[in-house]
gemmi code that builds the backbone of each chain (N, CA, C; Angstrom):
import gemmi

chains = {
    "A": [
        ("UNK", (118.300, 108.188, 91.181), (117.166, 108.252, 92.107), (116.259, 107.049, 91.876)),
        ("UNK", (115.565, 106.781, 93.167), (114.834, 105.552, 92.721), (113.980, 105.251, 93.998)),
        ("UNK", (112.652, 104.962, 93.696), (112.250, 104.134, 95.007), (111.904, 102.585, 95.000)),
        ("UNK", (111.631, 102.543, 96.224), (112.077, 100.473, 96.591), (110.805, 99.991, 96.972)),
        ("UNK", (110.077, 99.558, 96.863), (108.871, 98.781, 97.654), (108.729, 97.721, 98.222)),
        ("UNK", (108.861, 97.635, 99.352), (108.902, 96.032, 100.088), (107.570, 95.667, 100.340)),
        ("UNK", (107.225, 94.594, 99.501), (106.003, 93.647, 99.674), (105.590, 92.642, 100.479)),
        ("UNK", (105.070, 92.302, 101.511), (105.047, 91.359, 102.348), (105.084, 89.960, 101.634)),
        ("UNK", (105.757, 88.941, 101.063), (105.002, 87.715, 100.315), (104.370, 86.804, 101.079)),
        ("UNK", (104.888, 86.808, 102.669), (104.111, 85.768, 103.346), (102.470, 86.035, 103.937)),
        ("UNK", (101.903, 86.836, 103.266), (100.424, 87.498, 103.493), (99.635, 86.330, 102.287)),
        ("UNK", (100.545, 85.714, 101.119), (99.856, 85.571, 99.939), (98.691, 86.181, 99.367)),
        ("UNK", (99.020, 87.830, 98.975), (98.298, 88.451, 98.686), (97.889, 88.270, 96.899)),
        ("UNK", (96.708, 88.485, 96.515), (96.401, 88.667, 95.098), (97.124, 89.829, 94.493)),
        ("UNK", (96.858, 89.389, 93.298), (97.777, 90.461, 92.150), (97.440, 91.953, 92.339)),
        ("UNK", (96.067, 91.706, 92.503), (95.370, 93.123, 92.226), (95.625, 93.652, 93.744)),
        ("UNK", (95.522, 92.772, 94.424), (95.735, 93.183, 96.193), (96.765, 93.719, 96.191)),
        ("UNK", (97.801, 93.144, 95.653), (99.368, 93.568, 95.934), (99.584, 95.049, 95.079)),
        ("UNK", (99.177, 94.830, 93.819), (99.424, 96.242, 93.452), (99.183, 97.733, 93.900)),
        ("UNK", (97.801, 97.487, 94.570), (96.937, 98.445, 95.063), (97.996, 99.040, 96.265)),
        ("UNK", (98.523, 97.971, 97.060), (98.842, 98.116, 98.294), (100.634, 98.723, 98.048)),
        ("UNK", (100.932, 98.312, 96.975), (102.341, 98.279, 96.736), (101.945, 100.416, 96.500)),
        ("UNK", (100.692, 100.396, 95.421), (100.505, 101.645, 94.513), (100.693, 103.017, 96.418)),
        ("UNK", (99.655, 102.119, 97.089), (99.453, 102.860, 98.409), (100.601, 103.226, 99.007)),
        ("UNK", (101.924, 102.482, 99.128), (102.895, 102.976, 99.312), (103.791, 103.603, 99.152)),
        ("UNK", (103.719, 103.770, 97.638), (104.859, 104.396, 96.623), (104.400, 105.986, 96.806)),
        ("UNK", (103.053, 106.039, 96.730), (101.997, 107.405, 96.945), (102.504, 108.572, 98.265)),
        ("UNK", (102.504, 107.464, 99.682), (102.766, 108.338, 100.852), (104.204, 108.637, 101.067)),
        ("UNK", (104.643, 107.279, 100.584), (106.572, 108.004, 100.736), (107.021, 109.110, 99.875)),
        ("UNK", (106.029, 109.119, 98.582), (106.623, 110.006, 98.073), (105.936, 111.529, 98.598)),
        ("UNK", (105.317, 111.617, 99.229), (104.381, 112.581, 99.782), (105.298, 113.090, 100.993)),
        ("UNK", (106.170, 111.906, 101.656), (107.055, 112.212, 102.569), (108.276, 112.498, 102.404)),
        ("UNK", (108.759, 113.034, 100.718), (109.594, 113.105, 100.144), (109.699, 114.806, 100.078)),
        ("UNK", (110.976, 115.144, 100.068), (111.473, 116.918, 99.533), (110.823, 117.076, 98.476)),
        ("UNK", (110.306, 118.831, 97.644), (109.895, 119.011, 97.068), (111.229, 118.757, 95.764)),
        ("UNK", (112.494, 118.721, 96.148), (113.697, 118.390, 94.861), (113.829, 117.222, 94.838)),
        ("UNK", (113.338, 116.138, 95.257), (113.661, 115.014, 95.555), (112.763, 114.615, 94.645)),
        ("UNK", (111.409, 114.705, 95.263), (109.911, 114.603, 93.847), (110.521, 114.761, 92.744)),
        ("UNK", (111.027, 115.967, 92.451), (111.323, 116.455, 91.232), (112.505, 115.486, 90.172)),
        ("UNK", (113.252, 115.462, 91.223), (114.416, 114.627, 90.791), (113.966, 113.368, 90.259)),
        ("UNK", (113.583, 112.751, 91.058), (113.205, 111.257, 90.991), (112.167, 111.256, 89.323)),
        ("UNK", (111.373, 112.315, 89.110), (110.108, 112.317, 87.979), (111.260, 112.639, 86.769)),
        ("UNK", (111.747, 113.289, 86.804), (112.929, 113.699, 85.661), (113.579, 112.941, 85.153)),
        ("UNK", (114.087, 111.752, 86.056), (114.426, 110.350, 85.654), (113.334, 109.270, 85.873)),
        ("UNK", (112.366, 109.821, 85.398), (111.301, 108.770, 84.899), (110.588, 107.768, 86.403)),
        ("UNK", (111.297, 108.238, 87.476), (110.255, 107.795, 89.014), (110.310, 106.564, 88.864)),
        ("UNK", (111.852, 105.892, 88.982), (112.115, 104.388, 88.712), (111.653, 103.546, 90.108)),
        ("UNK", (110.690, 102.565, 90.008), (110.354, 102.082, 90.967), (110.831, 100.565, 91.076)),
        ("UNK", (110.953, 99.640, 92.029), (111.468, 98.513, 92.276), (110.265, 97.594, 93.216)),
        ("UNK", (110.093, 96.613, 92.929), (109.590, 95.867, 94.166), (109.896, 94.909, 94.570)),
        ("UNK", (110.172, 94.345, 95.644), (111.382, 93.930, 96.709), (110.645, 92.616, 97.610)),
        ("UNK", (110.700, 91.412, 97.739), (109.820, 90.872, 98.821), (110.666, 90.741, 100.119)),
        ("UNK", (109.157, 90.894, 101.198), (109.559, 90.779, 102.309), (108.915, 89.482, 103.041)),
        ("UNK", (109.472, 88.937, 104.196), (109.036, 87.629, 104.834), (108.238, 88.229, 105.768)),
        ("UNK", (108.041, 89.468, 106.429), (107.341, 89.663, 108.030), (107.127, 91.493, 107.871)),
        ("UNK", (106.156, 91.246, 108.740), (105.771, 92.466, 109.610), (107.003, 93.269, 110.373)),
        ("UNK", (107.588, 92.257, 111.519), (109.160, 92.971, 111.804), (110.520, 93.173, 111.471)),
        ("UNK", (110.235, 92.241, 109.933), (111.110, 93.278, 108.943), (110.647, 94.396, 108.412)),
        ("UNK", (109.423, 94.414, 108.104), (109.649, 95.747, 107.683), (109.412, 97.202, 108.036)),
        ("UNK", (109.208, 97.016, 109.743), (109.592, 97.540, 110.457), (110.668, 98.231, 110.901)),
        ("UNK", (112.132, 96.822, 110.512), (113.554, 96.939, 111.144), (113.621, 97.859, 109.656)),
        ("UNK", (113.304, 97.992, 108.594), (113.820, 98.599, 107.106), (112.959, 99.988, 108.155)),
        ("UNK", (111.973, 99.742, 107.945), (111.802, 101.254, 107.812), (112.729, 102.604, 109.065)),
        ("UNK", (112.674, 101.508, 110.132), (113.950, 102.127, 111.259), (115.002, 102.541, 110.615)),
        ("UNK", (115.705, 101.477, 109.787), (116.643, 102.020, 108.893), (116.649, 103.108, 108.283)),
        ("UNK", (115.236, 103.234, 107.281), (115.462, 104.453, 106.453), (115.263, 105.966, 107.474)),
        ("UNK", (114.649, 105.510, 108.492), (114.537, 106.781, 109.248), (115.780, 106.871, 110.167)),
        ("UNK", (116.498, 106.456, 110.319), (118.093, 106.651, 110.640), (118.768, 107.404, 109.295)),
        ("UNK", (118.837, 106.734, 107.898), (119.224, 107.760, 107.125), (118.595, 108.964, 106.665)),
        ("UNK", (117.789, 109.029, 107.312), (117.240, 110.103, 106.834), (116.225, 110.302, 105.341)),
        ("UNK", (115.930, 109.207, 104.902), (115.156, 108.932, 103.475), (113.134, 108.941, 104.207)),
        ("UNK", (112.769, 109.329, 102.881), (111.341, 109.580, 102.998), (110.786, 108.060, 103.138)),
        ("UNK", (110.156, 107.404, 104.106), (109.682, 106.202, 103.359), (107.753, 106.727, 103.920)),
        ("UNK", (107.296, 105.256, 104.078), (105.765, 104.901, 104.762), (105.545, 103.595, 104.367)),
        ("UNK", (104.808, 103.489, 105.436), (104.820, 101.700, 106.121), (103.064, 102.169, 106.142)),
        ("UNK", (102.510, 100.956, 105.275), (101.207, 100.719, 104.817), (100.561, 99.733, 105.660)),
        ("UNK", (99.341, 99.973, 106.165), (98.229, 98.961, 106.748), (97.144, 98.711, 106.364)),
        ("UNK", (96.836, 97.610, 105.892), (95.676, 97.529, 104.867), (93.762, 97.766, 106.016)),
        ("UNK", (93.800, 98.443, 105.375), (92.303, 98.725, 105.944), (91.321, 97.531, 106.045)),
        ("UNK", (91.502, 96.624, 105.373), (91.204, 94.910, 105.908), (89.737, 94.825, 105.122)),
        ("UNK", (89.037, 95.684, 104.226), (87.936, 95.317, 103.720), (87.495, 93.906, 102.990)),
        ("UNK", (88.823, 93.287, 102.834), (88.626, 92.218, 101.747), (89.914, 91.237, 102.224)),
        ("UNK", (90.949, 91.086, 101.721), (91.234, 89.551, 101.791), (92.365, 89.780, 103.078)),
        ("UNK", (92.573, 90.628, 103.821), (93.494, 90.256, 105.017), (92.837, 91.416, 106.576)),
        ("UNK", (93.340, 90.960, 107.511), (92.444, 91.546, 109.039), (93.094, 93.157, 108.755)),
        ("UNK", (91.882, 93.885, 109.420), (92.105, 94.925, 110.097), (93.621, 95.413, 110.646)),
        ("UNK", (94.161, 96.380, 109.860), (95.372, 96.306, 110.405), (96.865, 96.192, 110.203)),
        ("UNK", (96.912, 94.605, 109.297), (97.847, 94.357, 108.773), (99.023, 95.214, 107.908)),
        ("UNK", (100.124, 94.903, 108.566), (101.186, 95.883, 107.344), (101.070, 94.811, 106.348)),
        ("UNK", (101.440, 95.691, 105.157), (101.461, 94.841, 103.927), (102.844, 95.518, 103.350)),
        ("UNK", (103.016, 96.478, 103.488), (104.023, 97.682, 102.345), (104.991, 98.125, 103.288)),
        ("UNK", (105.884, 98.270, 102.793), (106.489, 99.736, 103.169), (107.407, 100.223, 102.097)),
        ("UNK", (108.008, 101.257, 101.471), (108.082, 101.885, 100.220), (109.444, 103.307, 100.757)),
        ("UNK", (110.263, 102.928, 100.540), (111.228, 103.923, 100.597), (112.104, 104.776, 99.068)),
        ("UNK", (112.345, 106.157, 99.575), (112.451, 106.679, 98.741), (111.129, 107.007, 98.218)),
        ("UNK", (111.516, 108.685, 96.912), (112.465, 108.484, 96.324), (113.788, 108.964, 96.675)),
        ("UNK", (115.135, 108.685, 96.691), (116.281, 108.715, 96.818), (117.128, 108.328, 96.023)),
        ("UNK", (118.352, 108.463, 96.393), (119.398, 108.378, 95.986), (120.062, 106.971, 95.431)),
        ("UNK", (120.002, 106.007, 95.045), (120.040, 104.889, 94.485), (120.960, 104.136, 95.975)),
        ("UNK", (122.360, 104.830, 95.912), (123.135, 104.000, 96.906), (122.697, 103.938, 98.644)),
        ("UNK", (121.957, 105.396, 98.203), (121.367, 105.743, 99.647), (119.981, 104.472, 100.296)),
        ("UNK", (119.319, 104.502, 98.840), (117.751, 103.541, 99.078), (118.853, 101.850, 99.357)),
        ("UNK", (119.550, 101.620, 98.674), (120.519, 100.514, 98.986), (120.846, 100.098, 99.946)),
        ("UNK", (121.337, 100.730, 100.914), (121.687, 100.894, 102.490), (120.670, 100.217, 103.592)),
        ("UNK", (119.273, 100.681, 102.706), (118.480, 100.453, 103.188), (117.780, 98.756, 102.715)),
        ("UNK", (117.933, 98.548, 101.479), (117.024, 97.725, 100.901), (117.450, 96.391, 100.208)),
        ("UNK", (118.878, 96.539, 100.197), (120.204, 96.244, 99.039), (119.798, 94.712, 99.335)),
        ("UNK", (119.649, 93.924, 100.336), (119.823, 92.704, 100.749), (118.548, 91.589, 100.249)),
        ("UNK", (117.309, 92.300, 99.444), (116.086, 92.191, 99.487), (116.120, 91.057, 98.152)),
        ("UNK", (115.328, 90.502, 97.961), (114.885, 89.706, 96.297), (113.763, 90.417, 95.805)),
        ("UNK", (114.068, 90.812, 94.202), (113.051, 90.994, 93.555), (111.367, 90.213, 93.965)),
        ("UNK", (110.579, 90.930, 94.205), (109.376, 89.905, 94.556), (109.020, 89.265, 93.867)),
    ],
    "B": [
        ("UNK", (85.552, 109.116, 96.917), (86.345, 109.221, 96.173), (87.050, 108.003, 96.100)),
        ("UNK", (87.552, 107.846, 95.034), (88.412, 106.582, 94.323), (89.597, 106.716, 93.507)),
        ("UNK", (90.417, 105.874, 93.041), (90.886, 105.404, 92.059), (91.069, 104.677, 91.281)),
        ("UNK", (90.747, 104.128, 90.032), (90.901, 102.924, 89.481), (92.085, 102.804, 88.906)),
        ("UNK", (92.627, 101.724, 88.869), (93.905, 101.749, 87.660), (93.581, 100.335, 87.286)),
        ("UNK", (93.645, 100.431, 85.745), (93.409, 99.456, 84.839), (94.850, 98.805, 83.932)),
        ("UNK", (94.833, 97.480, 84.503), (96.028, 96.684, 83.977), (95.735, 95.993, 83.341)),
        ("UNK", (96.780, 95.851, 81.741), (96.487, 95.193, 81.019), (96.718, 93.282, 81.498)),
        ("UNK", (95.805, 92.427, 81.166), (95.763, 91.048, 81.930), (96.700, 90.104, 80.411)),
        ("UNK", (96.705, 90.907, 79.185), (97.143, 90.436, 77.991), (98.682, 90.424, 77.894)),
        ("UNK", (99.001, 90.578, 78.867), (100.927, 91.160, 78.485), (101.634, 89.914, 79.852)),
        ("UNK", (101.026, 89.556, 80.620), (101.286, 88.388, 81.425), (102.348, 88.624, 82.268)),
        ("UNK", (102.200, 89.988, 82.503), (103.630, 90.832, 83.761), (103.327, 89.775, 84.963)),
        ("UNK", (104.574, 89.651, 85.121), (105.085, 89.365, 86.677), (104.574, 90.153, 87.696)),
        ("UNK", (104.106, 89.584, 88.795), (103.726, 90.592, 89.804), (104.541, 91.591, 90.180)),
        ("UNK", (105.535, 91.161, 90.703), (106.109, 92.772, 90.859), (106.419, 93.718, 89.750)),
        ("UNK", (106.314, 93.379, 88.351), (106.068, 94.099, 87.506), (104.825, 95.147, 87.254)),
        ("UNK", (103.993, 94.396, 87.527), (102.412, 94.683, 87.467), (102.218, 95.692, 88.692)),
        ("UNK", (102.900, 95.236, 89.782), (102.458, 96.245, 90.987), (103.248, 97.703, 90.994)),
        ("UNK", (104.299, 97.162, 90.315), (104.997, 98.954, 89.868), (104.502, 99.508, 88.497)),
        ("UNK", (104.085, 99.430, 87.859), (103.125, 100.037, 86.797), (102.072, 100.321, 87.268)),
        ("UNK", (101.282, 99.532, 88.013), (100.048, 99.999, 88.801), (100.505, 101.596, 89.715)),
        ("UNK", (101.249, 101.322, 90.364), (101.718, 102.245, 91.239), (102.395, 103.786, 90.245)),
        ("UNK", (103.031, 103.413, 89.260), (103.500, 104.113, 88.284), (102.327, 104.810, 87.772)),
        ("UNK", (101.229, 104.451, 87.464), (99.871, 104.538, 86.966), (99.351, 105.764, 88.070)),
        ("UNK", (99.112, 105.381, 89.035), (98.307, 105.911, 90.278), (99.166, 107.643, 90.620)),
        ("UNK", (100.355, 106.983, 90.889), (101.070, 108.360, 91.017), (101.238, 109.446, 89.693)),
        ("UNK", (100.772, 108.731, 88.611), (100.572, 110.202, 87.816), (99.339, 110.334, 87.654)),
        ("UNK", (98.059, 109.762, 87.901), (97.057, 109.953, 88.181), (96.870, 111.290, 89.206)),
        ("UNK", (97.174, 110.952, 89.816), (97.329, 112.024, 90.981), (97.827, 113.227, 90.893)),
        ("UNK", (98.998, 113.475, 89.909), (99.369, 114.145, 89.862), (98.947, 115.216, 88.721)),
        ("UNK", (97.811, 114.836, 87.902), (96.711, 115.424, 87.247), (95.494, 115.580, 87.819)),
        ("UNK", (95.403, 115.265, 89.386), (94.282, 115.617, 89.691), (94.247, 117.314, 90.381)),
        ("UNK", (93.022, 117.662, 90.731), (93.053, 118.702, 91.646), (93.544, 118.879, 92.675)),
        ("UNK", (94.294, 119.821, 92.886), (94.484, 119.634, 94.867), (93.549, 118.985, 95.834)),
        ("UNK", (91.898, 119.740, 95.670), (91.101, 119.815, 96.094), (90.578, 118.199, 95.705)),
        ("UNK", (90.922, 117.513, 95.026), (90.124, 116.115, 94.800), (91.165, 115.261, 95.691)),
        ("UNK", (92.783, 115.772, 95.262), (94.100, 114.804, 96.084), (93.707, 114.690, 97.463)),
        ("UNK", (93.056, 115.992, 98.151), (93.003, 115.953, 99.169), (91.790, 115.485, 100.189)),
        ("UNK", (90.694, 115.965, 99.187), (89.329, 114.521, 99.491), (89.681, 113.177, 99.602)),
        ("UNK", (90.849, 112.688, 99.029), (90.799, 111.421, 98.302), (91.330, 110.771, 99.591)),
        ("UNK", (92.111, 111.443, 99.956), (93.403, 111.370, 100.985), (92.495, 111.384, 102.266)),
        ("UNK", (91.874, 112.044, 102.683), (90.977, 111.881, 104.193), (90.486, 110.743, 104.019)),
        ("UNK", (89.756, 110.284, 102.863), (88.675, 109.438, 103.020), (90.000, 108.054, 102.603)),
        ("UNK", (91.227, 107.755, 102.732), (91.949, 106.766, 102.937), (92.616, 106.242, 101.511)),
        ("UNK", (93.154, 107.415, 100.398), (93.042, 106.622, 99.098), (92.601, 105.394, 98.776)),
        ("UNK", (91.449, 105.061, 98.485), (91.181, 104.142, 97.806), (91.635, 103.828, 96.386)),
        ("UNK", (92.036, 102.406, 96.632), (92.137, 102.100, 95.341), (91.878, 100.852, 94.680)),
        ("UNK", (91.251, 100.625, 93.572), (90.908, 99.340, 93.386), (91.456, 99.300, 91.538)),
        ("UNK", (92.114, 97.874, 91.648), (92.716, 97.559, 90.499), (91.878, 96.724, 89.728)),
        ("UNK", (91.628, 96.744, 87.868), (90.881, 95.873, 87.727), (91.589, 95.594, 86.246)),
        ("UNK", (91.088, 94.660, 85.183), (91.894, 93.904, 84.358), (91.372, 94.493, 82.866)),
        ("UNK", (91.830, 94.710, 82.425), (91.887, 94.730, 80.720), (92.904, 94.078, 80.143)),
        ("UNK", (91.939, 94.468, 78.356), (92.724, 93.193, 77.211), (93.451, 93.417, 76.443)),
        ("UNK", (93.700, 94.835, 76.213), (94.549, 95.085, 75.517), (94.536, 96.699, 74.797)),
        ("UNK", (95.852, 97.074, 74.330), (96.005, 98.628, 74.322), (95.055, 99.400, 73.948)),
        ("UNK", (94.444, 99.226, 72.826), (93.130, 99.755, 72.337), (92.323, 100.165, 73.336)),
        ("UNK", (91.639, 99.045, 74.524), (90.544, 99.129, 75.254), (91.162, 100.085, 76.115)),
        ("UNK", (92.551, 100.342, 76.589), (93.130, 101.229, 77.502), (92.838, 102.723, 77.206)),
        ("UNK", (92.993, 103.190, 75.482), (92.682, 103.991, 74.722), (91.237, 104.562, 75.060)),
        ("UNK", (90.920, 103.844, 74.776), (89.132, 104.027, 74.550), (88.521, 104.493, 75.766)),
        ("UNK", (89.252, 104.253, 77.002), (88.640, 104.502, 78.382), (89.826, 105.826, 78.844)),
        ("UNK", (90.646, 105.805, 78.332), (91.272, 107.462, 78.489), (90.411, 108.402, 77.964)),
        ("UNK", (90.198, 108.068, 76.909), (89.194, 109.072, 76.099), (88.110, 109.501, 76.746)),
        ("UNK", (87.742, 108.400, 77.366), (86.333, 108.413, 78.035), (86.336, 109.268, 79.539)),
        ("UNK", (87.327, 109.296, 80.142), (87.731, 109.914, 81.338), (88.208, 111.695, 80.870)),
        ("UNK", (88.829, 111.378, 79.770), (88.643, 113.252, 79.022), (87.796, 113.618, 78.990)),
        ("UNK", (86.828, 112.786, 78.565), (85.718, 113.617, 78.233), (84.761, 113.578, 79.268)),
        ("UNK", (85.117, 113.120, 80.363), (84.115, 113.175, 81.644), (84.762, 114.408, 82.526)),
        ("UNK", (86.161, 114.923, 81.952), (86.989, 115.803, 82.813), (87.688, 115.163, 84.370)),
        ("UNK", (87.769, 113.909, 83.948), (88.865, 112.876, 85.184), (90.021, 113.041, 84.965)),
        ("UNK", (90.761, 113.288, 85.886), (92.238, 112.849, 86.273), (92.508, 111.976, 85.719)),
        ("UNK", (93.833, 111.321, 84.634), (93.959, 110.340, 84.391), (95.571, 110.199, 83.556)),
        ("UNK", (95.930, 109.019, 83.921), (97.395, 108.848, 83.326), (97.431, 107.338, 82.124)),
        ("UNK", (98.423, 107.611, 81.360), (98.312, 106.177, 80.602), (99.946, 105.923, 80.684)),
        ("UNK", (100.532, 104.352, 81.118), (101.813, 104.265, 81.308), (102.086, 103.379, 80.068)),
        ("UNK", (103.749, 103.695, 79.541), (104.183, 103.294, 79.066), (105.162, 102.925, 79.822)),
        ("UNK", (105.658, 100.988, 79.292), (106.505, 101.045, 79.872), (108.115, 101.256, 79.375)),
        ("UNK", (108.935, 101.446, 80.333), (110.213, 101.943, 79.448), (111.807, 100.683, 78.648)),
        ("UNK", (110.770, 99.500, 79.219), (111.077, 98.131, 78.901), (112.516, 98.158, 78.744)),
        ("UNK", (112.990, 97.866, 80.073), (114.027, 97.278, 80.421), (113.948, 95.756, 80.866)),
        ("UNK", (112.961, 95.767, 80.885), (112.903, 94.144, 81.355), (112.246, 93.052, 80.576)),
        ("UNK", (110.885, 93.220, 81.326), (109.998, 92.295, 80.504), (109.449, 92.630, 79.142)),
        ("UNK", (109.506, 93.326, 79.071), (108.380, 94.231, 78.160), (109.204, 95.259, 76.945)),
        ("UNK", (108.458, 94.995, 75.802), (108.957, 95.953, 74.758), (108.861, 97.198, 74.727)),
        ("UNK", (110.042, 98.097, 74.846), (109.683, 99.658, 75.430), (108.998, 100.121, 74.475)),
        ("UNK", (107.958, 100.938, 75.393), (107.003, 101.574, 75.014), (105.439, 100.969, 75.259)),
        ("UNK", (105.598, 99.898, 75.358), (104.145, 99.176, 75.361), (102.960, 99.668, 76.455)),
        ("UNK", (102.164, 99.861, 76.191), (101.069, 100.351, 77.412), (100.739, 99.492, 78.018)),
        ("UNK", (100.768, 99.523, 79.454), (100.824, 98.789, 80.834), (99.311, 98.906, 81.470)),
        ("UNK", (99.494, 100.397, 81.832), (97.928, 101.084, 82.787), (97.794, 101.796, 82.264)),
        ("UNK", (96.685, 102.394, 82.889), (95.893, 103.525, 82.981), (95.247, 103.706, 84.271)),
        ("UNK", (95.339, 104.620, 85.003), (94.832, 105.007, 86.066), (93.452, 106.355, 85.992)),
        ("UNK", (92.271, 106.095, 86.226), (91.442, 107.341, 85.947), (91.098, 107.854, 87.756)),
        ("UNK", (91.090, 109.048, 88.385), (90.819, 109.405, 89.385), (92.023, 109.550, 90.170)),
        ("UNK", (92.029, 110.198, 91.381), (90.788, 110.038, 92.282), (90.144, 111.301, 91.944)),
        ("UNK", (88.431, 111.010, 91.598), (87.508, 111.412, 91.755), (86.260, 110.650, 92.443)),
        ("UNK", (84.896, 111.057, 91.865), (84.258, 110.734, 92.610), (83.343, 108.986, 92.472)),
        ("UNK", (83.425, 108.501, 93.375), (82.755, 107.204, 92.700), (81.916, 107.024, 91.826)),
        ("UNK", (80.835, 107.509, 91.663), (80.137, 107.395, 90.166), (80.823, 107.840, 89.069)),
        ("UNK", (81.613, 108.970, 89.111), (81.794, 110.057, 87.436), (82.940, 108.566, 87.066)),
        ("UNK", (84.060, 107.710, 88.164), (85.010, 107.003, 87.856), (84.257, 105.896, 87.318)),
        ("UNK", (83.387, 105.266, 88.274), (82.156, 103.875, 87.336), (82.178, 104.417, 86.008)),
        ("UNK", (81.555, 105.584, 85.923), (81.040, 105.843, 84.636), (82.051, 104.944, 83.237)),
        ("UNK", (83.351, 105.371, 83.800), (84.514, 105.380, 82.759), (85.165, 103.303, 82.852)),
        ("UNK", (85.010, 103.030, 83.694), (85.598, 102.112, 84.051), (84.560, 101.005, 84.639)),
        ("UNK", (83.280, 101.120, 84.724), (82.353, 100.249, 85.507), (82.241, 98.951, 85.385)),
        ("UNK", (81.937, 98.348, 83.677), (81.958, 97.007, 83.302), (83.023, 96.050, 83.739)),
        ("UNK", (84.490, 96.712, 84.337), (85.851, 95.908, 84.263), (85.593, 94.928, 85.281)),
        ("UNK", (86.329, 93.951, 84.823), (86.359, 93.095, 86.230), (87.662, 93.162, 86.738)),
        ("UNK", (87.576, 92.724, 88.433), (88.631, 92.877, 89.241), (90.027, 91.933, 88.419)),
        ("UNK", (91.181, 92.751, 88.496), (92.505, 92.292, 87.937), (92.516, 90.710, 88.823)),
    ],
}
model = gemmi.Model(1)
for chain_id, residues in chains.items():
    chain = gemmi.Chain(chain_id)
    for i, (resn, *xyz) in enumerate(residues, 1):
        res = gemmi.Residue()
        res.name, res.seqid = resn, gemmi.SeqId(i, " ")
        for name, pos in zip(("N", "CA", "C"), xyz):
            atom = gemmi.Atom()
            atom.name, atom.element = name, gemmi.Element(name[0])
            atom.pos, atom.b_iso = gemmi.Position(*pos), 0.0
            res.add_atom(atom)
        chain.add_residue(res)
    model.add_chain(chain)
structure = gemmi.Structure()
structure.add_model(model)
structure.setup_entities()
């Protein structure tokens, strides 16, 4: 089990920006996750990954993906108080799942 | 309502390292909080703001400090597969609670 976090890199977000936003995502997918799935994923320690992304309509086309397989994700918009507009996706965060399953989805990505 | 999660700035993680410990941080934060605070926290848009510490001790010292204020709070170890020597403390996440009782514990930090 495992979840994936796709980070926007072309936003050039700060450290602390990115974490927050990465943290914001990992939070709602897993919220959009089965109550055995939660479970599963915490039992093996809630292995998380983070993944960079180039655009907004990638990670869009991912999250289409994961909602074709059927995996929990959420696609994050930063509330814009500070360093990017009103609006902006920054995240999107799939799983937790199934390792080969989150793959399907994410497999093609670079470590951020 | 808030969350802080406090990353150590002394261990020189890679960002996407840093943003999954943060996130690692937050989600067990949460998961020691109240229903009733998860779900304040959650209308009003999880907030979250990341800020920097120096090292394990000071991480210590501000857990303590969030016990004894009766905050939600997690301390991560990491399980060092990668960068990091397993076991080493990463974060600490205190809240979501309420913006002052979290200042209280965490106020002096500066932004990560």
């Amino acid at each position: 089990m495992k979840q994936v976090i796709v980070a926007r890199r072309d936003l050039g977000m700060g450290e602390g920006k990115l974490a927050a936003q990465v943290a914001h995502a990992s939070l709602s997918a897993y919220q959009d996750a089965s109550r055995r799935a939660r479970k599963k994923w915490q039992g093996e320690g809630q292995k998380k990954v983070v993944l960079g992304g180039d655009s907004e309509s990638q990670l869009f086309e991912l999250a289409d993906k994961a909602e074709t397989e059927g995996l929990p994700y959420a696609i994050i918009r930063d509330a814009g108080h500070t360093e990017l507009e009103p609006g902006t996706v920054t995240t999107l965060a799939v799983g937790p799942a199934r390792d080969d399953s989150v793959d399907r989805v994410t497999g093609d990505l670079p470590l951020y």
